[in-house]
C-alpha positions as CSV (number, residue, x, y, z in Angstrom):
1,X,22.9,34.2,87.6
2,X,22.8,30.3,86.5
3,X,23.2,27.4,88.5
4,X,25.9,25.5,89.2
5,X,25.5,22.7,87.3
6,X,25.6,24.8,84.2
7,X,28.4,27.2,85.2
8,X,30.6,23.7,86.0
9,X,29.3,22.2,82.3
10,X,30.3,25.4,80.5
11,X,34.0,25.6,82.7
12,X,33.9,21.3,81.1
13,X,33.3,23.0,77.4
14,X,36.2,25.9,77.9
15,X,38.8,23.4,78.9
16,X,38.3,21.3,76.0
17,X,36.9,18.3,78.1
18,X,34.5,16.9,75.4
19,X,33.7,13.3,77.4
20,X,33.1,13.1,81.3
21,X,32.9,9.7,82.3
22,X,30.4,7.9,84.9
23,X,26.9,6.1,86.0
24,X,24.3,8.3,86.9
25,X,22.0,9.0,90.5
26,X,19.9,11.0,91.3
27,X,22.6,13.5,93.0
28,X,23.9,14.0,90.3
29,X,21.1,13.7,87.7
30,X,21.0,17.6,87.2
31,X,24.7,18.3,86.1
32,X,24.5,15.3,83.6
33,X,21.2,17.0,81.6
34,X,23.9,20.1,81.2
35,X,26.4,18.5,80.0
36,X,23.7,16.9,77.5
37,X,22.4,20.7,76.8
38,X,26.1,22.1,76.5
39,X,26.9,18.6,73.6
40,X,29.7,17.2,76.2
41,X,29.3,13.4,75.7
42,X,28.4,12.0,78.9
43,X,30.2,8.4,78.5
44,X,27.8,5.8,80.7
45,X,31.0,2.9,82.7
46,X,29.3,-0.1,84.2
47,X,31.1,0.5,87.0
48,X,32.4,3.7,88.8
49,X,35.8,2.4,88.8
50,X,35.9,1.9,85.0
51,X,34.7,5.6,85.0
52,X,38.1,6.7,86.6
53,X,40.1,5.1,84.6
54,X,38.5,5.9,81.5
55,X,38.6,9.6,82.3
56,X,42.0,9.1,83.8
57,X,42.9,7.2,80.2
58,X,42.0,10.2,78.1
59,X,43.5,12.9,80.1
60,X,46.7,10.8,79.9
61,X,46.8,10.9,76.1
62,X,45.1,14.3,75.4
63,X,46.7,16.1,78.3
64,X,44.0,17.7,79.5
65,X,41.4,17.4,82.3
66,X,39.7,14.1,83.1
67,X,36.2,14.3,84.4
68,X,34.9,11.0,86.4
69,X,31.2,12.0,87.8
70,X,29.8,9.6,90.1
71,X,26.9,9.3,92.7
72,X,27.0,9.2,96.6
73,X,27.7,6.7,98.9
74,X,28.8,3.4,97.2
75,X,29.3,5.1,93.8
76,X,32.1,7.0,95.3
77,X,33.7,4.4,97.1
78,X,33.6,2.4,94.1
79,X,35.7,5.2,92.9
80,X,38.1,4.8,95.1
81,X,40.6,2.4,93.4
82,X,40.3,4.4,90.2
83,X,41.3,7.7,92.0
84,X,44.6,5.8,93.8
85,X,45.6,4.3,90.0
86,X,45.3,7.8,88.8
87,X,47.2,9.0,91.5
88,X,49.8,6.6,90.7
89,X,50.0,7.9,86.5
90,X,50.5,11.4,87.9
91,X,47.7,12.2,85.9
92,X,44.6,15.4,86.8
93,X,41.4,14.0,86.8
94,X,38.8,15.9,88.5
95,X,36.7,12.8,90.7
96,X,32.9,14.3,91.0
97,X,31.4,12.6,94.0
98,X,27.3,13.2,94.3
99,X,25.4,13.8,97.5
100,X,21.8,14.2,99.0
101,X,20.7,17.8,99.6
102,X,22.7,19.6,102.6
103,X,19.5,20.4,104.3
104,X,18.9,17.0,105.2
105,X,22.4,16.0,106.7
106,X,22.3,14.6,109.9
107,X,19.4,12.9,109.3
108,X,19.2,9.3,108.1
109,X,19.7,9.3,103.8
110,X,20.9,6.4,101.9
111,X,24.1,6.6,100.7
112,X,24.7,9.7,102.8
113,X,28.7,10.4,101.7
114,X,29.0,12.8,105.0
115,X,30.4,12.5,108.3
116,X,27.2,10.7,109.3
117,X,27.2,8.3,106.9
118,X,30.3,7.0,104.5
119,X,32.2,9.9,104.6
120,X,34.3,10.2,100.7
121,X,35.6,13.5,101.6
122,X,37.9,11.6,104.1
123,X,38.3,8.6,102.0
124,X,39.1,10.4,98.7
125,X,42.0,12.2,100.7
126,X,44.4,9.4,100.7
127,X,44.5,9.0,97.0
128,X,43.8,12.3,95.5
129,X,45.6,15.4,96.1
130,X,42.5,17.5,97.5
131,X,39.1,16.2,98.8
132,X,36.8,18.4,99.7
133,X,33.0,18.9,100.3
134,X,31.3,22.1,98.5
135,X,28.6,22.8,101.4
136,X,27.4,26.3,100.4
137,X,27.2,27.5,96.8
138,X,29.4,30.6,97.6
139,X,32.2,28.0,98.1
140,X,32.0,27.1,94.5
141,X,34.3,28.9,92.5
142,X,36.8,28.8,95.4
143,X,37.1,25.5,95.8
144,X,36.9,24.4,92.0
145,X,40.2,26.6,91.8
146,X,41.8,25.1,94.7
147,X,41.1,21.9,93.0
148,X,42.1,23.0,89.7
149,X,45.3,24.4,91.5
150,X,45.7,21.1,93.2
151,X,45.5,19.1,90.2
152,X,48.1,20.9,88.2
153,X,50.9,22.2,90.6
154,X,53.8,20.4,91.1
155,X,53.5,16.7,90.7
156,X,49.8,16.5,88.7
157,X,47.7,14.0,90.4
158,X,43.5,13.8,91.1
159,X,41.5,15.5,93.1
160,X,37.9,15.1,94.5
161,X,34.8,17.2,94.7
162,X,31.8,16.3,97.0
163,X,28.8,18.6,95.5
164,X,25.4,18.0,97.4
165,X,22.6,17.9,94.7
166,X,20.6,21.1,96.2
167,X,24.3,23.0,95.8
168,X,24.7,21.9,92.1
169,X,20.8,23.5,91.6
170,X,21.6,26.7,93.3
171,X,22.3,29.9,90.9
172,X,25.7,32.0,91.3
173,X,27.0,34.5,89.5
174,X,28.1,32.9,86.1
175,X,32.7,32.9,86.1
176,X,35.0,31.0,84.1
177,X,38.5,29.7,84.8
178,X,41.4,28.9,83.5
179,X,43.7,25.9,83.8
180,X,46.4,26.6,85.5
181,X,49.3,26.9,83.0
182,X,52.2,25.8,85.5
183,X,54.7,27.5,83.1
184,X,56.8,27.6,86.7
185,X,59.2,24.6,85.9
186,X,61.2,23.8,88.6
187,X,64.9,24.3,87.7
188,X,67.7,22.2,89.8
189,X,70.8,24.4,91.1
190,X,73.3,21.7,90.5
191,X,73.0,20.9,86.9
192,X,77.0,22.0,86.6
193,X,77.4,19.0,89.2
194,X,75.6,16.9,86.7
195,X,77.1,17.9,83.4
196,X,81.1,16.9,85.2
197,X,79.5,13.0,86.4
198,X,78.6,12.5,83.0
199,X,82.0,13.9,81.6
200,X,84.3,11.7,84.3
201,X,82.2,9.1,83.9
202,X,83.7,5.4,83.0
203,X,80.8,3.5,82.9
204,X,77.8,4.7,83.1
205,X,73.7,4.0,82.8
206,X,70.6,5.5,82.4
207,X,67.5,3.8,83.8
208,X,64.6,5.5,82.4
209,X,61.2,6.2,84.6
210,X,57.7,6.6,84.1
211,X,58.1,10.3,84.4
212,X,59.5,10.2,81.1
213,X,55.9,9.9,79.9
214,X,54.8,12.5,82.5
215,X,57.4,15.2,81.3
216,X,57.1,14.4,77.7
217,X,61.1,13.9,77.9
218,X,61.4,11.6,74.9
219,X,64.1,13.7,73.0
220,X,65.9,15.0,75.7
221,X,67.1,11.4,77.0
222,X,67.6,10.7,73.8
223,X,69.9,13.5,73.2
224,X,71.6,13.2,76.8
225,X,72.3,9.0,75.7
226,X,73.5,9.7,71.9
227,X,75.9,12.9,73.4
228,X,77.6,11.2,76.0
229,X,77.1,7.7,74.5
230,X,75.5,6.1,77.6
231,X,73.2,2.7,77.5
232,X,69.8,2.9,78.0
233,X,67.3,0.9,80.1
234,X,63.7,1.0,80.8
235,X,62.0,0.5,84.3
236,X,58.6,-1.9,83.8
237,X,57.0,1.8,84.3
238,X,58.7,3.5,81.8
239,X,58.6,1.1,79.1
240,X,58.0,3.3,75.6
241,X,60.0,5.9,77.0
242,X,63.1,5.1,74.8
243,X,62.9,3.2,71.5
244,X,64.6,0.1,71.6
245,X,65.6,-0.8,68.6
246,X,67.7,2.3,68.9
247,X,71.4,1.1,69.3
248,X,71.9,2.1,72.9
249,X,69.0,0.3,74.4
250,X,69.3,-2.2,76.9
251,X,65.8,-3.1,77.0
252,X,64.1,-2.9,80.1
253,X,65.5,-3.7,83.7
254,X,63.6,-5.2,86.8
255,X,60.6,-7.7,86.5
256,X,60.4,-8.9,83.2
257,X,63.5,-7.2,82.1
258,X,66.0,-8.6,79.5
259,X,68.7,-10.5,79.6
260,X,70.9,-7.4,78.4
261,X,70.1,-5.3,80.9
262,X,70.6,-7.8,83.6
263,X,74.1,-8.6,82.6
264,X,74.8,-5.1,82.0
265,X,74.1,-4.3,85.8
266,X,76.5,-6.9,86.8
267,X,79.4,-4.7,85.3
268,X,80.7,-2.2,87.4
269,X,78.4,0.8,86.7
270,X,80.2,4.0,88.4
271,X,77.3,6.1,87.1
272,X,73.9,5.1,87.0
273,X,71.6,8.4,85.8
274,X,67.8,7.7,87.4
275,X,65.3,9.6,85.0
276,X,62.0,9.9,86.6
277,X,61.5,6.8,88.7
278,X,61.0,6.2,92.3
279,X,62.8,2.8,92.4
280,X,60.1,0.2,93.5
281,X,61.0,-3.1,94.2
282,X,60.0,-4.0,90.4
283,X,62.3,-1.8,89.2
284,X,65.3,-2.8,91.1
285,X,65.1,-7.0,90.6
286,X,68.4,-8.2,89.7
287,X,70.6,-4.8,91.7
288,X,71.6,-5.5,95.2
289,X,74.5,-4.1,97.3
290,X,77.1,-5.9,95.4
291,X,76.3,-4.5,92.1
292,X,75.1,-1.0,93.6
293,X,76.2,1.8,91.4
294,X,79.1,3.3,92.7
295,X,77.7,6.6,92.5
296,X,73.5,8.4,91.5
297,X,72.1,11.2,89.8
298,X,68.7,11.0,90.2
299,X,66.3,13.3,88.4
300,X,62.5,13.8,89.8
301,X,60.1,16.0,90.2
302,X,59.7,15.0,93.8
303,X,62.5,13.9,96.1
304,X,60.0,12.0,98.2
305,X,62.1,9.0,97.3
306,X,65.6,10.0,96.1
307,X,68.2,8.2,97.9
308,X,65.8,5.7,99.8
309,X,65.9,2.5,97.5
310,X,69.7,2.6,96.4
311,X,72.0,3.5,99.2
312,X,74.9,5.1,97.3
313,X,76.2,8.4,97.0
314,X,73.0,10.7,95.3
315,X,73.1,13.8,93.7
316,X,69.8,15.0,93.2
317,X,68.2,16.8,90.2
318,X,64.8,17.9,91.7
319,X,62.1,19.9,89.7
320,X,61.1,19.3,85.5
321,X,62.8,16.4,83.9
322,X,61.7,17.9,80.3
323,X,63.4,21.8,81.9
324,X,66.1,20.4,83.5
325,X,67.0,18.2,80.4
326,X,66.7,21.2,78.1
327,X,69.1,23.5,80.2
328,X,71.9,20.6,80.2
329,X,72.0,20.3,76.7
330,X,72.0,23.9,75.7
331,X,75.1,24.0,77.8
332,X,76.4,21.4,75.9
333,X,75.5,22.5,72.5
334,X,79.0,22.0,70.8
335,X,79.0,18.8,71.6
336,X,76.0,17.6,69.9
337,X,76.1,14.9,67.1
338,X,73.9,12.8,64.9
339,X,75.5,9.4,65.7
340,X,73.0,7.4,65.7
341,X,69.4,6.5,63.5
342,X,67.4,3.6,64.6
343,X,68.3,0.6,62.5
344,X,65.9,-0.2,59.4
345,X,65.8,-3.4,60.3
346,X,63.9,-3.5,64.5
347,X,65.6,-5.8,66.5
348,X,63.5,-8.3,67.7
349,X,63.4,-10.2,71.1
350,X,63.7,-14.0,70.2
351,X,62.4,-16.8,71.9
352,X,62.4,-20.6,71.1
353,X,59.2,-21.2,72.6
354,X,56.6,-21.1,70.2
355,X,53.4,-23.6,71.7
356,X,51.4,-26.4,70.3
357,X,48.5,-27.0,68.7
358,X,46.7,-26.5,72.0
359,X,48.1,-23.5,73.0
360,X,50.5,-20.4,72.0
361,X,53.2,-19.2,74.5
362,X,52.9,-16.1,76.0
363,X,56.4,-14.9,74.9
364,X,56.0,-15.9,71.3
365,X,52.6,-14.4,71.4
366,X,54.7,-11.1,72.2
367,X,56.5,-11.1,69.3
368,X,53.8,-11.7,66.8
369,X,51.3,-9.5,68.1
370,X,54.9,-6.8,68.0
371,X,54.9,-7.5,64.2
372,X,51.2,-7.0,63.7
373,X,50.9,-3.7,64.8
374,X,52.0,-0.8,63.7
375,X,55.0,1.1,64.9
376,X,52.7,4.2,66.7
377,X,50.3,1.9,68.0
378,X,49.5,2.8,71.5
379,X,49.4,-0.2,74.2
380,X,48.4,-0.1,77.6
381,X,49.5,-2.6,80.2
382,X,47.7,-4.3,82.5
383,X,48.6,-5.5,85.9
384,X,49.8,-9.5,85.9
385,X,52.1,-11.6,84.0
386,X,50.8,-10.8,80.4
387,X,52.5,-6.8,80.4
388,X,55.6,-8.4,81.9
389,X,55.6,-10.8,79.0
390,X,55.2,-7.6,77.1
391,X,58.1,-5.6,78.9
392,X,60.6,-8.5,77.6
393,X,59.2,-9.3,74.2
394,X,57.1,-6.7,72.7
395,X,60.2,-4.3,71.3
396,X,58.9,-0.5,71.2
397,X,60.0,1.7,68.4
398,X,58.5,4.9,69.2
399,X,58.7,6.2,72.4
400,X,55.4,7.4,74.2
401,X,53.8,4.2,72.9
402,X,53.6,1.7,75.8
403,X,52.0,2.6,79.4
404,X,52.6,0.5,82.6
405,X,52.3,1.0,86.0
406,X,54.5,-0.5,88.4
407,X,53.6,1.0,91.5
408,X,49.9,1.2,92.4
409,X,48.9,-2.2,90.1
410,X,45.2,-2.0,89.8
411,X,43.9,-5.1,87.6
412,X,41.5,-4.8,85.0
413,X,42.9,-0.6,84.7
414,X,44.3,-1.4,81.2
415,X,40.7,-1.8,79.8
416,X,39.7,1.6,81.3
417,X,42.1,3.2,80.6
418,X,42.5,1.9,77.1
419,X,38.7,3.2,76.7
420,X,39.7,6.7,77.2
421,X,42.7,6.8,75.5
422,X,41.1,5.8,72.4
423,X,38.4,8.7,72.9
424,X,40.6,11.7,73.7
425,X,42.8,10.3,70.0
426,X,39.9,8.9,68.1
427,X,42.5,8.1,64.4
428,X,45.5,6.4,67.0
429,X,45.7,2.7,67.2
430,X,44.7,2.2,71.2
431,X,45.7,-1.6,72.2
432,X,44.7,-3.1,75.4
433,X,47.0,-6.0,76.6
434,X,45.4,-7.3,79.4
435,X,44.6,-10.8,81.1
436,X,41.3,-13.7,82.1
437,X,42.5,-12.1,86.0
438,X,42.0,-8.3,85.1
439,X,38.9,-9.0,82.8
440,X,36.6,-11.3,85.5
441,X,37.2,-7.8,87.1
442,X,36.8,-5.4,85.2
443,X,36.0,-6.7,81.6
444,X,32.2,-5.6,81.3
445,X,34.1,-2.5,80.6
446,X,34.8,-3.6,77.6
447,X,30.5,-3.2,76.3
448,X,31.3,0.4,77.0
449,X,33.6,0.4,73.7
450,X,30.9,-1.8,71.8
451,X,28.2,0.9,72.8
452,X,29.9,4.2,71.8
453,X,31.9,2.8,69.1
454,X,35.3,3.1,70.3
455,X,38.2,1.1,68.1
456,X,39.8,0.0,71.0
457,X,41.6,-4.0,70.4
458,X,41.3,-5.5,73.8
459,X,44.3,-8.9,73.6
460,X,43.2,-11.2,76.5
461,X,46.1,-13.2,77.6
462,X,44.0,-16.4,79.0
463,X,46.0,-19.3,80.6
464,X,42.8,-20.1,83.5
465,X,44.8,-18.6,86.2
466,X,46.1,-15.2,88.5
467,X,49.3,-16.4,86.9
468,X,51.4,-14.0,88.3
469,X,50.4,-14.9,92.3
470,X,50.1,-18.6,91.2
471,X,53.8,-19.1,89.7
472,X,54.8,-17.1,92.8
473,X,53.3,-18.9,95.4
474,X,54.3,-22.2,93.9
475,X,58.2,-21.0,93.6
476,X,58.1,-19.1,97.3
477,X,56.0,-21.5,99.3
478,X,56.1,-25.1,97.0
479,X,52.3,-24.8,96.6
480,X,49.2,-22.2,95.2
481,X,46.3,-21.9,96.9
482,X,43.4,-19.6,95.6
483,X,44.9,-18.6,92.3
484,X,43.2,-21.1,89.5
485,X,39.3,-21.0,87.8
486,X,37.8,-24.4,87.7
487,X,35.3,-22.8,85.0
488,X,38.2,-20.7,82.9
489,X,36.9,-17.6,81.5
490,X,35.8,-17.8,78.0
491,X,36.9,-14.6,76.3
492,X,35.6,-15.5,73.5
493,X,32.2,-16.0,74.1
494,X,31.9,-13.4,76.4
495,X,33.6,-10.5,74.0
496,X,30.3,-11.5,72.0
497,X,27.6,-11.8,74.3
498,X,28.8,-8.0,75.5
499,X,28.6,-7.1,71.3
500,X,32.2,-7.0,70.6
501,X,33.5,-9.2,67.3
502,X,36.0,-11.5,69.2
503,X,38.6,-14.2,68.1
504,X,40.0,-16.7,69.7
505,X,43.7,-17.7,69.0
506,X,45.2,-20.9,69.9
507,X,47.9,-20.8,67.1
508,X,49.7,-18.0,65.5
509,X,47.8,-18.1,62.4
510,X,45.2,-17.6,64.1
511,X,46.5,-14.9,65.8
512,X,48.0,-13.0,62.7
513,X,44.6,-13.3,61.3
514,X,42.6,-11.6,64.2
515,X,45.5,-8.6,64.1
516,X,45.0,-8.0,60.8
517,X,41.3,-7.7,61.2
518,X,41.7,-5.2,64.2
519,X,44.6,-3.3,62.0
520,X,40.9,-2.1,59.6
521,X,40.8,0.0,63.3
522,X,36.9,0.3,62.6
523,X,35.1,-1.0,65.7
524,X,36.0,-2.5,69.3
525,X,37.6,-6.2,68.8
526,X,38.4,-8.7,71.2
527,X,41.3,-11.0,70.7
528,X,41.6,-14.0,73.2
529,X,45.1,-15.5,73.0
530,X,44.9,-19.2,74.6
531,X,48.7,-19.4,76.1
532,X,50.3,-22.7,77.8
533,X,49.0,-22.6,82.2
534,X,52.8,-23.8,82.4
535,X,54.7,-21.8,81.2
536,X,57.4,-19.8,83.2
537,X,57.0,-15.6,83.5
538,X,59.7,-13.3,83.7
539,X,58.4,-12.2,86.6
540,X,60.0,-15.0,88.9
541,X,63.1,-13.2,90.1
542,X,61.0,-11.1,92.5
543,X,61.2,-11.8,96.2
């Protein structure tokens, strides 16, 4: 017999999950000390969102389990945000939620997370793919696996756990489980349909999804464009899906997208081939019903949204991009050719913009940070202006390199995210690319990488504004309200005061400078890049 607490550290240690992620209370005070006895790095956010994403960050990367362990009450709601991002990135992380002893619901507890109090199990449900309360210890093991289940079937998502303190202290029979292997990949039944669109087609497209990254699909898109000789481009979500510096990329299509892809779409497209993607309003700026595709095949996991967003003609190709992928080109395996190499020399984005003495531009800043990284780096977008500057101007050249979400937008993830990332691949180059917006919110984060050591290079994108709302609002309604700091942020100064070596950049030597520094990839560095307030984002053609 042991208790719970251990038996759920020593499950932690067989899956491989060797950080869980959080701020302690005393509901949860007991599982913590055994993860400390069982050496499972408990990772202390300074905030309970932070710890989401964090864990959500390294499960992304490592593909395994995230662990985000929180107390009751307010330290679950806090949570919240985190689990709906997470949701979004299709990625498992199991959400640990705390609670005061079952014996004592029904009677007035702070931060009771029950039905007579703020009840997470209900709130959780919305943004996680299975919420429950553990309310005897002989529900345990069951409901761990239903989690577990939960968490890997299908689309892979969160889920949420609510143990009460005297449950995680109570003794059980000692088990072990596995990860479910989902080896099950769902298989489409009209992948003949799809292999005789691509043959008859005259002019066709792909526009690559997020669920590239999901599915791990890199070479297979790349196999199905170089075969059948189709363009290539990128949703802001699945940007680093597909290298673009390889000959058939378009760049990326939607907000922020290139001026390539945008005068490709004009052309009458009689195929446009949907890879993972549920076609939000970001994606589809610049396609309206007089450049609609003339005909779809969209692939997906989940059919949730097929055929909602683009009215046309839709063959669907539900169940494993990666599978499906694989099975059309072994049918095709005659056919295969080595056509194309990526061109020694990257293509490069160029913009005539390139700032004063005062301040860089956001575009140009693009470019350079672009050329002072190195190819593999890893870079996480934030949510504002500063990614979509990114989607345009920062040209990827190995796919699974850039993250973006385009659909759930939490600011500040990035940082989080970013955090985790660089924990679950310790020897990768983890960049953050985020904004002054997303780091008043959530850039005390950023002391969590000074205190563990964790190279993460946080780029703060500062121009004193939400720039994204504030160029909006002025285009839409003539005026902003609400969306400028009379006291800017100082990045700078407050990269240091959280112990963080930080630079700020206001010219590109400057800038060149601070990359190089960060390129040693030895410690957590802050690099603020001072932008012109004026300049226009490529984010303006959005309704």
């Amino acid at each position: 017999m042991k208790r719970i607490s251990s038996i759920l550290a020593s499950n932690f240690r067989k899956w491989g999950v060797s950080h869980v992620f959080g701020i302690p209370g005393r509901p949860i005070e007991s599982l913590i000390m055994e993860l400390y006895k069982q050496d499972i790095n408990f990772i202390l956010s300074k905030h309970e969102s932070g710890s989401g994403y964090a864990a959500a960050g390294y499960s992304l990367i490592n593909r395994k389990l995230g662990v985000a362990l929180v107390t009751s009450g307010p330290g679950g709601t806090n949570a919240l945000t985190a689990a709906g991002q997470a949701n979004a990135y299709h990625v498992p992380v199991l959400f640990i939620t705390g609670q005061q002893s079952m014996h004592n619901v029904g009677k007035a507890m702070g931060q009771d997370s029950t039905i007579f109090g703020t009840d997470l199990v209900r709130m959780f449900e919305s943004v996680t793919k299975f919420s429950a309360r553990v309310e005897r210890a002989d529900q345990f093991k069951l409901y761990l696996q239903h989690a577990l289940e939960k968490a890997y079937s299908g689309v892979k998502g969160p889920v949420h756990l609510s143990i009460p303190m005297d449950i995680l202290d109570e003794e059980i029979d000692q088990f072990e489980l596995d990860l479910p292997n989902n080896m099950d990949k769902l298989i489409s039944s009209r992948l003949d349909e799809f292999v005789n669109k691509l043959d008859n087609a005259r002019k066709p497209v792909i526009l690559a999804g997020k669920g590239i990254h999901s599915s791990l699909a890199y070479e297979e898109v790349k196999s199905l464009a170089e075969i059948w000789d189709i363009p290539v481009m990128t949703t802001p979500g699945g940007k680093g899906t597909f290298a673009e510096n390889h000959p058939l990329s378009l760049g990326a299509l939607g907000l922020g997208g290139t001026d390539k892809s945008s005068e490709y779409i004009k052309e009458d497209i009689d195929l446009m081939i949907v890879i993972g993607s549920k076609l939000s309003d970001m994606s589809l700026v610049g396609i309206s019903p007089d450049n609609y595709p003339k005909e779809v095949v969209h692939l997906d996991y989940d059919n949730t949204f097929i055929e909602k967003a683009l009215l046309v003609q839709t063959l669907p190709i539900t169940g494993d991009i990666k599978a499906n992928l694989q099975l059309v080109l072994d049918e095709i395996k005659d056919r295969r050719r080595n056509k194309y190499t990526l061109l020694e020399e990257n293509y490069e984005f160029k913009n005539s913009i390139k700032g004063n003495s005062k301040y860089l531009s956001s575009a140009h800043s693009m470019e350079i940070i672009r050329k002072g990284l190195p190819d593999d780096a890893i870079v996480f977008g934030d949510d504002g202006s500063h990614s979509f500057y990114a989607i345009r101007y920062f040209n990827i050249r190995k796919p699974g390199t850039f993250f973006f979400d385009d659909v759930f937008g939490a600011m500040g993830h990035a940082i989080g995210y970013s955090i985790g990332a660089q924990l679950a691949t310790y020897n990768s180059r983890i960049i953050c690319i985020t904004g002054d917006g997303c780091t008043f919110m959530q850039g005390t984060e950023i002391s969590t990488a000074a205190n563990y050591n964790i190279p993460v290079t946080f780029i703060i994108i500062n121009n004193g504004r939400l720039d994204m709302v504030d160029k909006g609002m002025k285009k839409n309604l003539g005026h902003a309200v609400g969306t400028t700091y009379s006291v800017s942020l100082n990045a700078k100064k407050f990269g240091e005061s959280l112990g963080v070596k930080s630079y700020r950049c206001c010219n590109e030597f400057e800038l060149k400078k601070a990359l190089e520094i960060s390129n040693l990839h030895k410690e957590a560095i802050l690099i603020e890049v001072m932008v012109d307030p004026n300049e226009i984002p490529p984010t303006m053609k959005r309704g």
